[in-house]
VEXMI-586745 format. One line per 10 residues: number of its first residue (from 0); their letters; for each residue x, y, z of N, C-alpha, C, O. Coordinates in Angstrom, 2 decimals. Each point is the difference from the previous one (the first is absolute). Last residue first. Layout:
% VEXMI-586745
NUM = A = X:Y:Z:X:Y:Z:X:Y:Z:X:Y:Z | ...
***
This chain:
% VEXMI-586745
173 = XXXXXXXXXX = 7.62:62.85:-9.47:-0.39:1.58:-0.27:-0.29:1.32:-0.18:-0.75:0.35:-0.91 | 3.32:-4.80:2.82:0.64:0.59:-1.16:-1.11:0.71:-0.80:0.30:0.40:-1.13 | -0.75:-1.19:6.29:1.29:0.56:-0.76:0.35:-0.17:-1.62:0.91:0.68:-0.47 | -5.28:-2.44:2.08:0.06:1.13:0.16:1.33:0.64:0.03:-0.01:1.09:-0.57 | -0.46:-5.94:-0.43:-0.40:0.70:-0.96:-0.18:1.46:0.59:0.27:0.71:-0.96 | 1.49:-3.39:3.94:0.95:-0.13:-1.39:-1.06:0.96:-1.06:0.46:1.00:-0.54 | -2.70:-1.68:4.46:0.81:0.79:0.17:1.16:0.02:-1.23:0.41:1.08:-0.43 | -3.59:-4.10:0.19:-0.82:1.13:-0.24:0.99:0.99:0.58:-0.17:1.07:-0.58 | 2.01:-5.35:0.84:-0.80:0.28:-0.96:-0.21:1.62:-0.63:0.51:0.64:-0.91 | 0.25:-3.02:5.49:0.96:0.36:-1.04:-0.05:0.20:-1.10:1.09:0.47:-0.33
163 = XXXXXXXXXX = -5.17:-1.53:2.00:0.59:1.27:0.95:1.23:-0.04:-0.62:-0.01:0.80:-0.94 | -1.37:-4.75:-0.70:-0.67:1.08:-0.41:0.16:1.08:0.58:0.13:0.84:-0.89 | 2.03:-4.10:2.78:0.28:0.08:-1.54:-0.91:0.79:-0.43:0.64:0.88:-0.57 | -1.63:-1.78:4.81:0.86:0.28:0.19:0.69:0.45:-1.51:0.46:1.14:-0.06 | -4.34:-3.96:0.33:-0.23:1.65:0.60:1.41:0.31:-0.19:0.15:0.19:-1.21 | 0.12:-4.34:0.41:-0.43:0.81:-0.85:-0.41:1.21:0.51:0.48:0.98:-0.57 | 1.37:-4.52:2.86:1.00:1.14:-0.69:-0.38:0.59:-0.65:0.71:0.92:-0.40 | -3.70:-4.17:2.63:0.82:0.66:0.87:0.71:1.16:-0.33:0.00:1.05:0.65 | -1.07:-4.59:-3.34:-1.14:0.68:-0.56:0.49:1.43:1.35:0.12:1.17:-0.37 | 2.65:-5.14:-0.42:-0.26:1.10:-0.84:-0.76:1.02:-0.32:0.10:0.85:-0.89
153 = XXXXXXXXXX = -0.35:-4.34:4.25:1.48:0.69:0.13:-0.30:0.67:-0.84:-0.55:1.00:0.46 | -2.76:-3.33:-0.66:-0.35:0.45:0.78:1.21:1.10:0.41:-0.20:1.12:0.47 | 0.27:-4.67:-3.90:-0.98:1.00:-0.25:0.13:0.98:1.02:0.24:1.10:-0.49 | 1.54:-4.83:1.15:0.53:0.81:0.12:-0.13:1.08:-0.84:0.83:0.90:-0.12 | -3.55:-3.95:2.37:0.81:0.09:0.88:1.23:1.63:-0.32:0.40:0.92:0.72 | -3.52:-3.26:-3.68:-0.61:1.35:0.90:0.90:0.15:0.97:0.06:1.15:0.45 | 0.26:-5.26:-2.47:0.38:1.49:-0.97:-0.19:1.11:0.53:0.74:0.96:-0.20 | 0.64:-5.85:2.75:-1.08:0.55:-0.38:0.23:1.31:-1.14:1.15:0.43:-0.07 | 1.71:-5.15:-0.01:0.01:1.39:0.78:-1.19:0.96:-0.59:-0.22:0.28:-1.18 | -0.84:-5.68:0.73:0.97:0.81:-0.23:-0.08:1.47:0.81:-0.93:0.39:0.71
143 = XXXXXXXXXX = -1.24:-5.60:-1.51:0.78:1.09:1.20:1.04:0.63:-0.73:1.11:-0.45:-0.31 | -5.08:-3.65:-1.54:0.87:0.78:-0.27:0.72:1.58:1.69:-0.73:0.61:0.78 | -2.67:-5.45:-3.36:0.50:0.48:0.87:1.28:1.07:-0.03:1.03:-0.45:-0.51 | -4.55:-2.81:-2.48:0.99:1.19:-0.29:0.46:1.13:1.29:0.04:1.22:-0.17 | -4.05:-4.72:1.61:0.72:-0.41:-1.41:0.77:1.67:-0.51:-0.58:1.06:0.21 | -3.36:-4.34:3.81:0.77:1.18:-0.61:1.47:-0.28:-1.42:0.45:-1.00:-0.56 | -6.05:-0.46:3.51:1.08:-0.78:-0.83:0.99:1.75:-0.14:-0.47:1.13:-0.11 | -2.68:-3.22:4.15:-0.05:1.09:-0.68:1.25:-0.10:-0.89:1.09:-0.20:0.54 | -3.74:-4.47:0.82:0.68:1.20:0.32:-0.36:1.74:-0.52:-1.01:0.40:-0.58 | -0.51:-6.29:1.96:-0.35:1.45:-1.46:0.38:0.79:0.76:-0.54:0.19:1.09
133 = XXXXXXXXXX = 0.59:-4.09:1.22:0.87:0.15:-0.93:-0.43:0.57:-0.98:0.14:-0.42:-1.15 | -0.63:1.76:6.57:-0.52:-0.31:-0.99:1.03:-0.89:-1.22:1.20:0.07:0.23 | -2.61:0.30:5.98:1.29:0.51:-1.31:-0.93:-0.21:-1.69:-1.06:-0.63:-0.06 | -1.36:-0.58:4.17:0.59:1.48:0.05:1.21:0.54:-1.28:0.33:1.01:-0.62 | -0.18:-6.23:2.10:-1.19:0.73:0.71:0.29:1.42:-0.43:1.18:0.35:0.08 | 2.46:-3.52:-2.36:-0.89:0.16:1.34:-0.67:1.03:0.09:0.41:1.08:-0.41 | -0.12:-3.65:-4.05:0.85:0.42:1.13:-0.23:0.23:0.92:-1.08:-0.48:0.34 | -1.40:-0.99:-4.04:0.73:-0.33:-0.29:1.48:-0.11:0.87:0.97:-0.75:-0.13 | -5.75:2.95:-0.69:0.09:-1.83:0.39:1.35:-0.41:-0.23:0.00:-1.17:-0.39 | -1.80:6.06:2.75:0.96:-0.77:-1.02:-0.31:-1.69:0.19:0.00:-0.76:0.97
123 = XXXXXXXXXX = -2.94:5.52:0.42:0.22:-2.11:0.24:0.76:-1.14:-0.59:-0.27:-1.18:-0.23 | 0.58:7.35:1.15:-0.56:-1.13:-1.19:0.09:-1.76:0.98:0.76:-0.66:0.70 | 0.65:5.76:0.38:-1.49:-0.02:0.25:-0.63:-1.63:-0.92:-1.14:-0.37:-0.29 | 5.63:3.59:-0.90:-0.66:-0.34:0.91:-1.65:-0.79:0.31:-0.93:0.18:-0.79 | 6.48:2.08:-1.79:-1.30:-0.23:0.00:-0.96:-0.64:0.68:0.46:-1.11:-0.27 | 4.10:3.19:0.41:-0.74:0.12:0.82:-1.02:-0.81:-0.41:-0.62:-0.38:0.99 | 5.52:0.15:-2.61:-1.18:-0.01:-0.24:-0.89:-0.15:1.43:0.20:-0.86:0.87 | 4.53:3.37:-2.13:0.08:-1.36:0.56:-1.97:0.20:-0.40:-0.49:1.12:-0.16 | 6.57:1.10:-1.11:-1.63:-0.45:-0.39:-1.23:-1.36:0.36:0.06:-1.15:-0.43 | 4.48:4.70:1.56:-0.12:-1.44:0.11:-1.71:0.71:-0.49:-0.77:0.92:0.26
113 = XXXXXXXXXX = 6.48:0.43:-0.11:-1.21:0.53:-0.66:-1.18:-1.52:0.04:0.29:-1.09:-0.50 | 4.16:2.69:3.01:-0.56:-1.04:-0.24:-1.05:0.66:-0.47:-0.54:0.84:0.73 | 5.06:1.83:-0.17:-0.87:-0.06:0.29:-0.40:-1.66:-0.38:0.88:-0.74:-0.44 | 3.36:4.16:0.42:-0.47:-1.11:0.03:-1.31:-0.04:0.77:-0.05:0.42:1.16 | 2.71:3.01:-0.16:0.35:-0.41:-2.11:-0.45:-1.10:-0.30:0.40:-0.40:-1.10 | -3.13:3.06:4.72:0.73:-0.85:0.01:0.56:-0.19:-1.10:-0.72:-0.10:-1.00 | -3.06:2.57:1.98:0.31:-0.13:1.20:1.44:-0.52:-0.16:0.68:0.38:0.95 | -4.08:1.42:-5.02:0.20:-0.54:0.61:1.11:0.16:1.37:0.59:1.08:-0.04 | -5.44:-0.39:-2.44:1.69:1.09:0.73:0.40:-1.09:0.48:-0.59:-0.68:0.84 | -3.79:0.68:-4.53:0.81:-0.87:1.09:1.32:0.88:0.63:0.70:0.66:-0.77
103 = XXXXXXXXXX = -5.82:0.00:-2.56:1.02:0.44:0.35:0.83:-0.69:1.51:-0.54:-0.03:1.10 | -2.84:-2.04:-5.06:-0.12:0.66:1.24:1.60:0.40:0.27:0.96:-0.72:-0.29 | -5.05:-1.42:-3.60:1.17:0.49:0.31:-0.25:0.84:1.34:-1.00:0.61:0.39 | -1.52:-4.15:-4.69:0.09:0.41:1.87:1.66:0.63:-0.02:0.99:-0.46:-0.56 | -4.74:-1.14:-3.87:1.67:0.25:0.45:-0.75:0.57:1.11:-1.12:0.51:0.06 | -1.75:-4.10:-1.89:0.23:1.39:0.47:1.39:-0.12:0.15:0.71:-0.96:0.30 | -3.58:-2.65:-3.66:1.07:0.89:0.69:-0.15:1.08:0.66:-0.53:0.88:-0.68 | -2.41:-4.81:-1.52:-0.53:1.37:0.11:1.42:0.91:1.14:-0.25:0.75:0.94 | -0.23:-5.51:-4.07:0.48:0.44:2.08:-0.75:1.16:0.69:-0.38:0.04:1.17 | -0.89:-3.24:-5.58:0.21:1.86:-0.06:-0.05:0.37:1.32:-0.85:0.61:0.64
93 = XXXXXXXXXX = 1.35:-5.24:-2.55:0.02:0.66:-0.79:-0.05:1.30:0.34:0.56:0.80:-0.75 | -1.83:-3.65:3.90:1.07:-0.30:-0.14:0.76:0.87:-1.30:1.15:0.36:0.23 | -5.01:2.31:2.57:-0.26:-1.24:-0.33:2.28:-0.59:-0.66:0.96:0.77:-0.02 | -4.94:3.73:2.44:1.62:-0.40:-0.49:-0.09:-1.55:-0.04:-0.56:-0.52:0.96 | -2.92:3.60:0.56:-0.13:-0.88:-0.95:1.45:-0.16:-1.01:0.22:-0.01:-1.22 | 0.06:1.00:6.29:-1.67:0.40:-0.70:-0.54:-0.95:-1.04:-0.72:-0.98:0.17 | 4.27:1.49:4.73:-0.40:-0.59:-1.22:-1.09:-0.01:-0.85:-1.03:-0.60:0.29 | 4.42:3.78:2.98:-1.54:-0.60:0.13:0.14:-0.81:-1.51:0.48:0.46:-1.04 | 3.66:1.18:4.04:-0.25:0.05:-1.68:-1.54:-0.30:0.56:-0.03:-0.31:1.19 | 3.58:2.82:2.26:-0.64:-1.54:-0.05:-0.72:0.27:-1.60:-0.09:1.15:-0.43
83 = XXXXXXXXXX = 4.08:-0.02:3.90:-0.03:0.45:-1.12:-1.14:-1.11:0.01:0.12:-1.16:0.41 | 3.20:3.72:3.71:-1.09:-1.00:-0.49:-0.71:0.17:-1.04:-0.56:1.10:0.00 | 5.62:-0.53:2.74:-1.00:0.38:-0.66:-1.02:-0.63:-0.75:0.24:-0.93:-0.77 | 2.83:0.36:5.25:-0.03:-0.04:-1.44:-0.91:1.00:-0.46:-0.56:0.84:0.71 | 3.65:0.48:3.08:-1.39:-0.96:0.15:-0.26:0.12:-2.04:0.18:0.88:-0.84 | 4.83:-0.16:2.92:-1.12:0.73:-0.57:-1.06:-0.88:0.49:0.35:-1.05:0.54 | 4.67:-0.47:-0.15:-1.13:0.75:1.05:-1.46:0.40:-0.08:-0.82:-0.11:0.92 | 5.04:-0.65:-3.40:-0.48:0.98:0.17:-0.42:0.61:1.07:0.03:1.10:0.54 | 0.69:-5.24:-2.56:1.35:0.18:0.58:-0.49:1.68:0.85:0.39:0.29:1.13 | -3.45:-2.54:-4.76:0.00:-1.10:1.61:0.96:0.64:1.31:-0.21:-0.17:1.20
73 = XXXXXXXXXX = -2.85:2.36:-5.27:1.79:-0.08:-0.11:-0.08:-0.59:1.74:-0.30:0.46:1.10 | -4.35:-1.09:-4.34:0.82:1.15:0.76:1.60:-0.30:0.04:0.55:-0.70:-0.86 | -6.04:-1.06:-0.45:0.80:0.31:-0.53:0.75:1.30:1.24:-0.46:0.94:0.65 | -4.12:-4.52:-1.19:1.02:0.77:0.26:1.00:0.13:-0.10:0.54:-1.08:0.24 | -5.31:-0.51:-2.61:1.24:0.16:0.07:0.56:0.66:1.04:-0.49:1.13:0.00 | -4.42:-3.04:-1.49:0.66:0.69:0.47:1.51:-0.31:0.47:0.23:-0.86:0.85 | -5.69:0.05:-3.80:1.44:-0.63:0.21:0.93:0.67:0.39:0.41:0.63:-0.98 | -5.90:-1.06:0.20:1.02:1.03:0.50:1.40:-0.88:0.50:0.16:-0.69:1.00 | -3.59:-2.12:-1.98:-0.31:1.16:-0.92:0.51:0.84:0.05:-0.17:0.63:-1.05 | 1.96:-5.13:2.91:-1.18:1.15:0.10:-0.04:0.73:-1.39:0.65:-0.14:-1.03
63 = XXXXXXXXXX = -0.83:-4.49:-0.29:-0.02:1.42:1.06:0.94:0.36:0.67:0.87:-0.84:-0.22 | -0.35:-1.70:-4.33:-0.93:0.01:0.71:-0.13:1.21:1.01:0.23:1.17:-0.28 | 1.76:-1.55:-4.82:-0.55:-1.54:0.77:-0.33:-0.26:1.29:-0.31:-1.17:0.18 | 2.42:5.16:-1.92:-1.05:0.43:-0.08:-0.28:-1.69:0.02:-0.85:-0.01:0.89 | 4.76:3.19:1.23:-0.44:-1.45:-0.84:-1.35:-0.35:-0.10:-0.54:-0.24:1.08 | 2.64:5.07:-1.10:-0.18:-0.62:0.88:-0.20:-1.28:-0.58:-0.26:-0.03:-1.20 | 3.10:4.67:0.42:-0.91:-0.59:-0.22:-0.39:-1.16:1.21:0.54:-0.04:1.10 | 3.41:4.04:-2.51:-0.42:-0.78:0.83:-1.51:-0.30:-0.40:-0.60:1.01:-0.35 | 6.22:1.19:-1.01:-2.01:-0.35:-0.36:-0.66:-0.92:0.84:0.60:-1.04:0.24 | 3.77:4.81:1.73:-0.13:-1.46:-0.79:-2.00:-0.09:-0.09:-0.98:0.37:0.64
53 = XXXXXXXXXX = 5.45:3.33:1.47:-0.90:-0.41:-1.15:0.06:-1.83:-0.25:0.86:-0.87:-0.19 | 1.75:5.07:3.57:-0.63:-1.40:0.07:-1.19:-0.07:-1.16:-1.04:0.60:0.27 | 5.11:2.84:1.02:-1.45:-0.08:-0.24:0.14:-1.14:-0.56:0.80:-0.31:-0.88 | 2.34:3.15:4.50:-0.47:-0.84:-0.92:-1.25:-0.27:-0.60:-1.01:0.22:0.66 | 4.34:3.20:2.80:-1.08:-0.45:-0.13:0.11:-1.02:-1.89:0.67:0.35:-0.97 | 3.51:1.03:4.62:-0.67:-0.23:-1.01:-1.74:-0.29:-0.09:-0.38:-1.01:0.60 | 3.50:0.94:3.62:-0.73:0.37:-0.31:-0.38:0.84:-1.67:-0.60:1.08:-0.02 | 4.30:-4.47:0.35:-0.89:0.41:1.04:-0.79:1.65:0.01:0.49:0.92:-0.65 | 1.16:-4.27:-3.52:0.65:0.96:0.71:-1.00:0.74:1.20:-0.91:0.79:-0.24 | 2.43:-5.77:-2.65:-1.66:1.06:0.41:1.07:0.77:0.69:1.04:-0.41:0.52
43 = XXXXXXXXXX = 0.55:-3.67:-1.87:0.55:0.74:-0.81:-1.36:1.56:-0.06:-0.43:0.70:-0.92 | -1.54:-5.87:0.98:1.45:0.41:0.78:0.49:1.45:-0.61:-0.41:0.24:-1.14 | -3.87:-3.59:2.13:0.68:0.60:-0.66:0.58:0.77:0.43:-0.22:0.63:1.04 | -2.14:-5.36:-0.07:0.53:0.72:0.25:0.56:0.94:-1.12:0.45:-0.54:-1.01 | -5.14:-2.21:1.68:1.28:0.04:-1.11:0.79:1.31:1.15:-0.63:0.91:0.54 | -4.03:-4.72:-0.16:0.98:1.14:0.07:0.74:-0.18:-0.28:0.42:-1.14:-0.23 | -5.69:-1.06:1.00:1.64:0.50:-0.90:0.53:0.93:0.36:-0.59:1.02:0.37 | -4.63:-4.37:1.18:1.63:1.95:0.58:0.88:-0.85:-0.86:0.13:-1.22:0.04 | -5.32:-0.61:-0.01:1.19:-0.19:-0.20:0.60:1.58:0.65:-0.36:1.11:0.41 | -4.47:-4.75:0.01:0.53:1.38:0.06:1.42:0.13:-0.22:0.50:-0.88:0.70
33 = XXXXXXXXXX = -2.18:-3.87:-2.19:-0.49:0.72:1.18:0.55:1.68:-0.48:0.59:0.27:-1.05 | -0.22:-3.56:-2.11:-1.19:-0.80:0.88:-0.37:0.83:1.17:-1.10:-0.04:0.54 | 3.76:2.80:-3.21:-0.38:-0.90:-0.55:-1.10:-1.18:0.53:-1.18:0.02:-0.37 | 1.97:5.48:0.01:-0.43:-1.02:0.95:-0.17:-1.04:-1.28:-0.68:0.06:-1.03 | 2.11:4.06:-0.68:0.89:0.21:1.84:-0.99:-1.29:0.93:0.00:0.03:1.23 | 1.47:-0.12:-6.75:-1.72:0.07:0.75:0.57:-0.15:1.38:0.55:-1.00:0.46 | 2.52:3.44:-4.70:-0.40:-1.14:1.24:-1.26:0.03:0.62:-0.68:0.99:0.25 | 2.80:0.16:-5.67:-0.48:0.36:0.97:-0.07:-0.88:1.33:-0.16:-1.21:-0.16 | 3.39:2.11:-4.37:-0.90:-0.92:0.72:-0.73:0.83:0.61:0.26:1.18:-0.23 | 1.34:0.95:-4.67:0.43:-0.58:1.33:-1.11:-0.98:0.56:-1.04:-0.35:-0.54
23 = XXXXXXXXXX = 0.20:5.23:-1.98:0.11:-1.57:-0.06:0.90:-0.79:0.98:0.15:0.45:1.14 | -2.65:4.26:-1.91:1.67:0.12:-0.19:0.32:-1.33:-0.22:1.06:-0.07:-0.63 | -5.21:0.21:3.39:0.57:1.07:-0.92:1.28:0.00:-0.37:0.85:0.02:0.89 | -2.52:-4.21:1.24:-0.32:1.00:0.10:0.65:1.08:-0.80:1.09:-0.24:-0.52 | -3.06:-4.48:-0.93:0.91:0.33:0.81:-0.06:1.23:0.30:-0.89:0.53:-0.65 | -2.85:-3.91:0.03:0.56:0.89:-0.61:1.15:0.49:1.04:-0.07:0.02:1.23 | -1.16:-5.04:-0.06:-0.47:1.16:-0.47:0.49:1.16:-0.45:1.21:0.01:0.20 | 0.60:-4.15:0.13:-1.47:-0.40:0.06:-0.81:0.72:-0.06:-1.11:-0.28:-0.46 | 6.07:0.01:-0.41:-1.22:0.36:-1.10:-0.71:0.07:0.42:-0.77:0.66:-0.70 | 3.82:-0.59:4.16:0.79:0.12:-1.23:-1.29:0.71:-1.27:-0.21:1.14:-0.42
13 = XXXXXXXXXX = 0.98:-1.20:6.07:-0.77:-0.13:-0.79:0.70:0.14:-1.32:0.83:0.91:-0.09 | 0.32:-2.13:5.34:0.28:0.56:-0.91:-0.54:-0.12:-1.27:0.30:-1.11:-0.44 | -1.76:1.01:5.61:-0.03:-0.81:-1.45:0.80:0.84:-0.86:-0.31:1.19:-0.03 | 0.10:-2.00:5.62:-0.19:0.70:-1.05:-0.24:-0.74:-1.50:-0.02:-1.21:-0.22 | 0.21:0.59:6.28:0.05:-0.27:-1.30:-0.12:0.86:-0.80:-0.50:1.02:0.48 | 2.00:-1.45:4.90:-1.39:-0.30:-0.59:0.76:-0.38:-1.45:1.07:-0.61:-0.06 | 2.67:3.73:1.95:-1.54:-0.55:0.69:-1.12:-0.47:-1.20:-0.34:0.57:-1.04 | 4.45:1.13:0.04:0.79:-0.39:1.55:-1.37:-0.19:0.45:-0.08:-0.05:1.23 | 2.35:0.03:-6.13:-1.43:0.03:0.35:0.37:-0.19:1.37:0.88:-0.84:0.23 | 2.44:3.67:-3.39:-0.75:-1.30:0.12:-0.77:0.15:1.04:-0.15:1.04:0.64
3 = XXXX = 2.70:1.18:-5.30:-1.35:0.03:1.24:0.50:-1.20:0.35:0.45:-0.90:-0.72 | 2.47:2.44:-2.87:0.39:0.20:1.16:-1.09:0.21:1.12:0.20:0.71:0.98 | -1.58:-2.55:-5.70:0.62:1.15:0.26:0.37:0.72:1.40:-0.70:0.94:0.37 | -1.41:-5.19:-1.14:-0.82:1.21:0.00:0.86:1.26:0.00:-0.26:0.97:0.71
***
């Protein structure tokens, strides 16, 4: 799974069975017989850096709940995750019906654990234990990079400042 692995329950890694997510590639169903967690360490983060967390998220539409819920966070951090849930409508194997989800991360550490774990709930799994499900909240094109606004935000700081130098440059040479 590309430097994931699974430290609870189950997952699926999905090839054809259903549409892949935007951009192509696999997707994972975050509950295989039961509720699943993945994680991936990444390395080479510059403390307090903020980050932006992008990935498509859907749900497995072969059974319940109907609301399929994710949490998501940086394990090393500290943070309390974050909670992402898809509702299942009329997204079917042919048309996932994708949401991109994104959230801003700071990180704490040059090293963090980026962990993705399935909440979904409330089901009579026949398959696992009690409460847990194997229809997940499925995800796919995961991505962390340095936020933009971060430094949108530096530049934008200097702009008053560049324009006042500015407007005084232009009143000495009139």
């Amino acid at each position: 799974m590309g430097g994931w692995t699974v430290v609870s329950g189950s997952v699926d890694l999905i090839g054809t069975y259903w549409q892949a997510p935007p951009g192509g590639g696999r997707s994972v169903d975050m509950a295989g017989n039961e509720n699943g967690t993945i994680q991936q360490t990444i390395s080479g983060l510059t403390v307090g850096q903020n980050y932006q967390l992008s990935f498509a998220m859907s749900g497995n539409p072969d059974g319940p709940p109907g609301v399929k819920t994710l949490g998501v966070g940086l394990t090393i951090g500290g943070g309390s995750p974050i909670t992402f849930t898809y509702t299942i409508g009329s997204n079917s194997h042919s048309d996932m019906q994708y949401q991109t989800e994104t959230a801003v991360i700071t990180a704490t550490s040059t090293s963090e654990v980026l962990q993705f774990q399935d909440l979904s709930s409330g089901v009579d799994n026949p398959v696992g234990p009690p409460g847990t499900t194997p229809w997940g909240a499925v995800i796919g094109n995961v991505s962390l990079v340095p936020e933009p606004t971060t430094m949108v935000a530096g530049a934008l700081l200097l702009l008053p400042f560049g324009a006042s130098t500015l407007r005084a440059l232009r009143r000495r040479t009139a």
